[in-house]
C-alpha positions in Angstrom: -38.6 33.6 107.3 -38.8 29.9 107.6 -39.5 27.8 104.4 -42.8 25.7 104.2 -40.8 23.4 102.2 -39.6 20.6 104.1 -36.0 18.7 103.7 -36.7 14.8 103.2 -35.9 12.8 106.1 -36.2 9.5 106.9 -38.1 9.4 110.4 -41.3 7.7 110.4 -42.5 7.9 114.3 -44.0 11.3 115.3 -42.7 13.9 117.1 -46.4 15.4 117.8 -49.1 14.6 120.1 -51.4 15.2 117.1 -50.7 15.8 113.7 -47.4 16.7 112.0 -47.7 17.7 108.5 -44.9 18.1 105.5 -44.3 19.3 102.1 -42.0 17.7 99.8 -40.2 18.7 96.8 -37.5 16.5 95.9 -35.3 16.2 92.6 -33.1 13.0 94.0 -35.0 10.6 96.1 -33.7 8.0 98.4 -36.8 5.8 99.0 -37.5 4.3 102.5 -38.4 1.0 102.0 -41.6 -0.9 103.1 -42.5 0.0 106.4 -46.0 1.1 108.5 -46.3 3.1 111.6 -48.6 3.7 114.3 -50.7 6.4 113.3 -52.6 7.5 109.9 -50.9 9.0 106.7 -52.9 11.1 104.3 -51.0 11.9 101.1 -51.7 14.3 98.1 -49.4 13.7 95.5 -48.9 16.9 93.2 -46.1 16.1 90.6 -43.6 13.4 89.4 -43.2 9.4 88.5 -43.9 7.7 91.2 -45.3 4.2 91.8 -47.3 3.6 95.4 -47.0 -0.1 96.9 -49.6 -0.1 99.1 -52.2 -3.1 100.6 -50.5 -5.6 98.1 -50.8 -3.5 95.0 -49.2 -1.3 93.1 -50.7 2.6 92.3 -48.7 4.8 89.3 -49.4 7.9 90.7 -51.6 11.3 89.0 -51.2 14.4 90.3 -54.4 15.2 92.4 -54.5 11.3 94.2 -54.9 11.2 97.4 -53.3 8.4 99.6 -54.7 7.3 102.9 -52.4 4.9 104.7 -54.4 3.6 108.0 -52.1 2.4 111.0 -50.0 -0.7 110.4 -50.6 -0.6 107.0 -46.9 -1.5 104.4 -46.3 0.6 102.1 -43.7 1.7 100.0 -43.2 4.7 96.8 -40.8 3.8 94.3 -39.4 6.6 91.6 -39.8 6.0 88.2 -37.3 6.6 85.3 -37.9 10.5 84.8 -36.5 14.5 85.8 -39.5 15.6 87.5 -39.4 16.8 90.5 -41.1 14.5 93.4 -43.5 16.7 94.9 -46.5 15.4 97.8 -48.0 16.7 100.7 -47.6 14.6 103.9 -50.4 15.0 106.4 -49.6 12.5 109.9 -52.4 11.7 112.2 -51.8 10.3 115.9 -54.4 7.5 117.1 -55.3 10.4 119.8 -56.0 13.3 117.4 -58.3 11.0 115.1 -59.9 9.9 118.6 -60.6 13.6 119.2 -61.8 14.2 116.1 -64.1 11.4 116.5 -65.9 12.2 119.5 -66.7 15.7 117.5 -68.1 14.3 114.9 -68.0 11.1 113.2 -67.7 13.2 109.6 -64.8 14.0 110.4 -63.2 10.3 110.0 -65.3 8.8 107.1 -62.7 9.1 104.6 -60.2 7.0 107.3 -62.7 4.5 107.8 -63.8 3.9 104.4 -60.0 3.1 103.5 -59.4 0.9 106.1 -62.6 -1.0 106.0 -62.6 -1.5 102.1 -59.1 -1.6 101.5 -59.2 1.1 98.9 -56.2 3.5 99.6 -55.7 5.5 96.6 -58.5 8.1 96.0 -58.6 11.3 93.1 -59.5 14.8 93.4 -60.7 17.0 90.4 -58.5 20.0 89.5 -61.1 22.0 91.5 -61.1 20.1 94.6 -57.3 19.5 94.5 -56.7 23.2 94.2 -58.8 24.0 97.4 -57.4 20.8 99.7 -53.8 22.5 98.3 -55.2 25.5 99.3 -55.9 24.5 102.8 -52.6 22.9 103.5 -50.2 25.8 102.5 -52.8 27.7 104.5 -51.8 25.4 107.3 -48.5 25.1 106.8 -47.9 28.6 106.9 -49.2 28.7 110.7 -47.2 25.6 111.2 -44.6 28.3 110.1 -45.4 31.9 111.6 -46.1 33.2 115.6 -49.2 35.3 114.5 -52.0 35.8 117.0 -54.4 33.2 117.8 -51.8 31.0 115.5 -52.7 27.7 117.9 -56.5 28.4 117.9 -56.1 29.1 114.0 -53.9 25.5 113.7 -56.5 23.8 115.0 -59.3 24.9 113.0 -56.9 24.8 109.9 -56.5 20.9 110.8 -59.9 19.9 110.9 -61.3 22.5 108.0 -58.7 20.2 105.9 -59.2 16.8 107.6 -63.2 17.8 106.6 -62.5 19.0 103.1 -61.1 15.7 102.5 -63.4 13.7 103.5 -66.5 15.9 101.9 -64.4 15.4 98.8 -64.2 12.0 98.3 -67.7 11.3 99.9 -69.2 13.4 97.2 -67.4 12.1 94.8 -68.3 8.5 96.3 -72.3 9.7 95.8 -72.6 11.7 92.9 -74.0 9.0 90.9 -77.0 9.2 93.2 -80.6 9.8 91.8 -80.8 13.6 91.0 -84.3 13.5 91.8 -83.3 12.8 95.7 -82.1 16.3 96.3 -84.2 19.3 95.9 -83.5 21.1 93.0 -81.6 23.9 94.3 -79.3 21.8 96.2 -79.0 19.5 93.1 -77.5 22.2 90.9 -75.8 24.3 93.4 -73.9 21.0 94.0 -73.0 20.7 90.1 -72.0 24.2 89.8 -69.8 23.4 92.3 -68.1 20.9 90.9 -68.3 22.6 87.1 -67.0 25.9 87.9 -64.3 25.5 84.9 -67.4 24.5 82.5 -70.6 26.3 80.9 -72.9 27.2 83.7 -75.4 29.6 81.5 -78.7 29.3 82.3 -79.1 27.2 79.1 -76.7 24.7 79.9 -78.2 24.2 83.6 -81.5 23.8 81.7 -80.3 21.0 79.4 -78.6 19.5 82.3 -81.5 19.2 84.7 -84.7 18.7 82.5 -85.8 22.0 84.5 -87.0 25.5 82.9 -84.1 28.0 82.9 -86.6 30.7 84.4 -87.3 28.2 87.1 -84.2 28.1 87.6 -83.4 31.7 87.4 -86.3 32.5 90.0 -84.9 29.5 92.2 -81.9 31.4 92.8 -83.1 34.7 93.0 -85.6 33.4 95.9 -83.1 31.6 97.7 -80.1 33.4 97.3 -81.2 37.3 96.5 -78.9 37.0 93.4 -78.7 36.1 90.1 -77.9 33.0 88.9 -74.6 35.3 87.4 -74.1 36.8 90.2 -73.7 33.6 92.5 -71.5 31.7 90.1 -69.2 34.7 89.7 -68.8 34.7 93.3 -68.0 31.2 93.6 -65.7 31.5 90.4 -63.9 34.2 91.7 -63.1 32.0 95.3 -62.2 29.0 93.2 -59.9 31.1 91.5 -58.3 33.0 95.2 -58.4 28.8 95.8 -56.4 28.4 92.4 -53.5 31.4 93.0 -52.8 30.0 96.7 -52.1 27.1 94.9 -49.5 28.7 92.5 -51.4 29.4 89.6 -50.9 32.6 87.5 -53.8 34.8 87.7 -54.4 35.1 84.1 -54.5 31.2 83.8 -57.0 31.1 86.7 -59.1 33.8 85.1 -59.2 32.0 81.8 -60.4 28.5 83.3 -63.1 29.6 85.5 -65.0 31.2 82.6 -64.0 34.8 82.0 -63.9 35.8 78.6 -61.4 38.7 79.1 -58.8 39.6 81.7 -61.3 42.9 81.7 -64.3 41.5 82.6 -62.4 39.6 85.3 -60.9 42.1 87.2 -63.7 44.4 87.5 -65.7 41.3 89.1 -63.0 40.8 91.0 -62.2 44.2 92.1 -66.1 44.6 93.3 -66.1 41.5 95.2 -62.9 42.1 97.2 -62.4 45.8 97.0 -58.7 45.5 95.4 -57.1 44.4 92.2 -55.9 40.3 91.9 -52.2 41.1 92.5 -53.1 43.6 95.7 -55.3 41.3 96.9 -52.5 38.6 96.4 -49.8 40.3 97.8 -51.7 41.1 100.8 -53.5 38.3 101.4 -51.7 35.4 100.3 -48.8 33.9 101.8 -46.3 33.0 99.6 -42.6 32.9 101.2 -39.0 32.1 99.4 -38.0 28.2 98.5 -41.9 27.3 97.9 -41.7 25.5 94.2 -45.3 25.3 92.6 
């Protein structure tokens, strides 16, 4: 089985008509030195000491920042003194893939044009976003990697569910300073629990949070949704943490984060909502092959 790990080289032109995408885990790196290229360059860096030249400044790096490099933009990364490993997504983007993407929708590129038109390059993701855009790319790379059916209609939805989780990421991020009072309620705290899913969601909490009456709240969800307010942030919990395992981490970590008192009480909710136990439903549904370091 091939390895979704990718050995460093040094080519920067693509081989690709529209996207070519990499991950990188390196112990010994020989930087390339400044250079740009024709075509976009989205990076997620996961883990090391690494310093980003880029538009005439200089980024140290966190894990969870995301990089956008528009076309014929310099840039450079320079290793720090250190023994982590040097570990990053690369994510390349022809003129004519971001063209196609374009005429779909313009949503699709407003992450792209917001770096190249402010000059901001360097962008970072929570720990629950970066899970779910790491998510998304081994979920790519492993149809980059397999001959399954329907693996080139699957690539190209993989692409553009990424490309758009990218850019919904950083554009909420960009607005969640706006006026609360702007969205309707529901949509106003279904958008924090989804960015909170590691914090205390209880009714109380939401209550405090939103000037609003927790049994308005309660009856808000139960209208909109036919579920409990429980019930609907266990189920988004219990994604977040499918989301978190993809990404390498251990199921009893996950469990623990995301709000779940006891490995008990987990793994019945877990075992109702997907019909199997976490490390059946791991084995069979996530792809995981040899000489992938987490």
């Amino acid at each position: 089985m091939k390895q979704l790990r990718s050995e460093f080289n040094s080519r920067q032109y693509m081989l690709s008509e529209d996207f070519e995408l990499f991950y990188y885990s390196d112990l010994h790196f020989q930087s390339v030195g400044r250079h740009s290229h024709p075509y976009t360059e989205v990076y997620l860096f996961a883990e090391g000491q690494v310093s980003m030249e880029l538009g005439g400044k200089s980024h140290v790096l966190r894990p969870g920042d995301v990089i956008v490099v528009p076309p014929g933009t310099e840039h450079q990364a320079r290793i720090l003194p250190g023994e982590q490993p040097y570990r990053r997504f690369v994510f390349w983007l022809s003129r004519s893939f971001c063209q196609v993407l374009r005429e779909e929708s313009a949503e699709y590129l407003y992450l792209f044009d917001l770096a190249e038109k402010s000059g901001r390059f360097v962008y970072h993701l929570d720990r629950i976003s970066y899970n779910a855009i790491r998510g998304k790319l081994f979920a790519l790379l492993e149809e980059l990697n397999t001959d399954r059916y329907g693996r080139d209609t699957q690539i190209g939805i993989g692409a553009r569910d990424l490309v758009l989780a990218l850019n919904r990421s950083v554009y909420q991020q960009k607005h969640q300073r706006a006026k609360k009072e702007t969205l309707s309620s529901y949509q106003a705290v279904t958008e924090y629990i989804a960015g909170h899913l590691d914090e205390d969601l209880s009714l109380d909490a939401l209550s405090r949070e939103f000037f609003l009456s927790k049994y308005y709240i309660a009856h808000l969800f139960s209208e909109r949704t036919g579920l409990s307010l429980h019930q609907y942030i266990t189920k988004k919990r219990l994604s977040a943490i499918c989301e978190a395992m993809r990404a390498g981490e251990s199921i009893v970590d996950s469990c623990a984060r995301f709000g779940f008192q006891n490995y008990a009480s987990f793994y019945r909710a877990f075992r109702k909502e997907y019909g199997a136990a976490p490390s059946e439903y791991l084995r069979e549904n996530l792809y995981r092959p040899e000489g992938v370091e987490l």
